[in-house]
Every structure is written in structure tokens, then in C-alpha cells.
N, C-alpha and C positions, 0 to 999 in steps of 0.2 A: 674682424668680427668681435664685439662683447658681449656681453652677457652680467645680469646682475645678482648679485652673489651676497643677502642679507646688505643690501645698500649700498655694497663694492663694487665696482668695475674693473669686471678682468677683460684684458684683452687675449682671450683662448687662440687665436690662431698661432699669436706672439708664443704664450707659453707650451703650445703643442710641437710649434719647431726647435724651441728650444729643450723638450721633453726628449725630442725624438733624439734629435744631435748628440744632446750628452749622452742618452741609453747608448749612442753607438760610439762613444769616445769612451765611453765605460769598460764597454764588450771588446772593442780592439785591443784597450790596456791590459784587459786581461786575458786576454789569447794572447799578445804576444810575454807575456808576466811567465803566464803557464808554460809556454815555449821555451821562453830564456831558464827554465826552474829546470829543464829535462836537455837543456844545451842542446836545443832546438831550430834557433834564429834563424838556419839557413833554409828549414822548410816554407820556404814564403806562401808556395801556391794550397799547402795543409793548413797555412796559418789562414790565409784566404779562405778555404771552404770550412773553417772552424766557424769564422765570425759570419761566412752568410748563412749556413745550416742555424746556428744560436741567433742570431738577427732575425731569421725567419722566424724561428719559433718564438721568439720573445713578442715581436708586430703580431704574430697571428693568437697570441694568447692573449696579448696586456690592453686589448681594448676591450675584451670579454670582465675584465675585473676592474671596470672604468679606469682604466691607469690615463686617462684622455678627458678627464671628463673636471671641471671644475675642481670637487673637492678633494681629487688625488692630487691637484697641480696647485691648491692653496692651503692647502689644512696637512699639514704634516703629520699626523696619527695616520688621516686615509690615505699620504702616501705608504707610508710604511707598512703596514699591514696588507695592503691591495699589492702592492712590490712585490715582499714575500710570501704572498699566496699567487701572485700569478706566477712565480718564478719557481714556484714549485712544480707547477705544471709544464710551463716554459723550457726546464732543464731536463727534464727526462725523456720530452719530444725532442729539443737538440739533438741529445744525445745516442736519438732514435736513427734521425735524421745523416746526422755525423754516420754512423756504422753503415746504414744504406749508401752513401757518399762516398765512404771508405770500400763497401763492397764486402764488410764483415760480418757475419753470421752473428755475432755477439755481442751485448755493449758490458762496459766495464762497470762493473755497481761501485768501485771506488772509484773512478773516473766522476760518475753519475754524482757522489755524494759530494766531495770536494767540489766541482761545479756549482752545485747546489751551494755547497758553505760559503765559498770564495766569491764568486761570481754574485751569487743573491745579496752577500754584504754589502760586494761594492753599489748595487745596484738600489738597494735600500739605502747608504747610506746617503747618492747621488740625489734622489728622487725626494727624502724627507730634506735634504737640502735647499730643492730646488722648491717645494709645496713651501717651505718655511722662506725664501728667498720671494716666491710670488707672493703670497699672504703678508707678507710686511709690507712689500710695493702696494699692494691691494689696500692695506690698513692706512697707509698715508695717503691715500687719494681720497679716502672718505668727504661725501659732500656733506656740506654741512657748518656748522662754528668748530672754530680748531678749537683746543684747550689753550687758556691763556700760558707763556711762558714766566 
């Protein structure tokens, strides 16, 4: 499917699988990161229900803040900003998530923030990557007279 975007042609299905893939090559990097920081490695099936508790809640927030939507996925400002405001909301349900999972009465507010710091960077830095990655494909499709060389 596309869609036309001030005279551009994006191909959204293209860029919405590749949104989703990286978010989740993001989020395993750093579940297993945080792991290995706390000599963790061997808890596979904790490392497992880290990244589907954080996975869920990330899918069930980031389409609330168009992280799906055109100008998240070609305009690298509204990636970023939409990133780290859905990932503010995104990590604290994690990590809601995570303790129900775990079966713990409590979540950890340094656990909470660090997720937030670590987690939201890579996840911004991914996302304005990927908006500035489509937006340039986007800009060289332009119909129209190229510029002479």
C-alpha cells in the first residue's frame, strides 16, 4: 500500500514492517544488555518475559502516538519526539506488566527510570534513524525534473 506524502510516495506497509522489526531487535538488545550488566545471561525464560511484557506495551502504546503513521516513519523530528513520549508511557506499563508477570507486589522506580533512560534512547535513536532512512528514499523518488548534475 502507498500513500502520498506532499508529492512523495511511501510505501507504508514496507516501512511499518520494518518499524516493527527493528522496535523489536531494539528491545531484545537491550533485555539481553540489561542482563548481561547484572551477570544475568542464564535467565533465558526472564529474559523472554522481559521483552514480551516491554513488546506488549510498547505495540499497545506507539500506535496511540502515530509511531505508524506517515510522518513518524519519514520526518525524523516526529520520529523522535512521538518515540519518546510514547515510551514514556510504554515503560511504566512494562514495568507494570513485568511485576504482575513476576508475581511482585512492587515495581522498582530505579528499574522504571533507567528503562526509561536506556531503553527510550535506543529506541529514539532507532526510529529517528529509520524516519531519516525513509524520508531520503522518499525524497529521491520525487516525480517530477531531477536537478541537473
Amino acid at each position: 500500500m502507498t500513500t502520498t506524502v506532499t508529492g512523495d510516495t511511501v510505501d507504508r506497509t514496507a516501512s511499518r514492517r520494518r518499524a516493527i522489526a527493528g522496535d523489536m531487535v531494539v528491545l531484545i538488545l537491550l533485555v539481553v544488555v540489561g542482563f548481561a550488566s547484572h551477570a544475568e545471561l542464564s535467565a533465558i525464560p526472564r529474559m523472554v518475559g522481559t521483552v514480551v511484557v516491554f513488546g506488549a506495551s510498547w505495540f499497545l502504546v506507539a500506535p496511540f502516538f502515530g509511531l505508524f503513521d506517515v510522518p513518524a516513519l519519514t520526518r525524523p523530528v516526529d520520529a523522535l519526539w512521538r518515540t519518546a513520549l510514547a515510551w514514556l508511557v510504554a515503560a511504566p506499563l512494562g514495568a507494570f506488566l513485568r511485576s504482575v508477570a513476576l508475581d511482585r507486589a512492587t515495581i522498582v522506580v530505579v528499574f522504571v527510570m533507567v528503562t526509561i533512560a536506556v531503553n527510550g534512547t535506543g529506541l529514539v535513536l532507532w526510529r529517528t534513524a529509520l524516519a531519516w532512512w525513509n524520508g531520503r528514499r522518499t525524497a529521491t523518488r520525487r516525480p517530477g525534473p531531477q536537478p541537473a548534475r
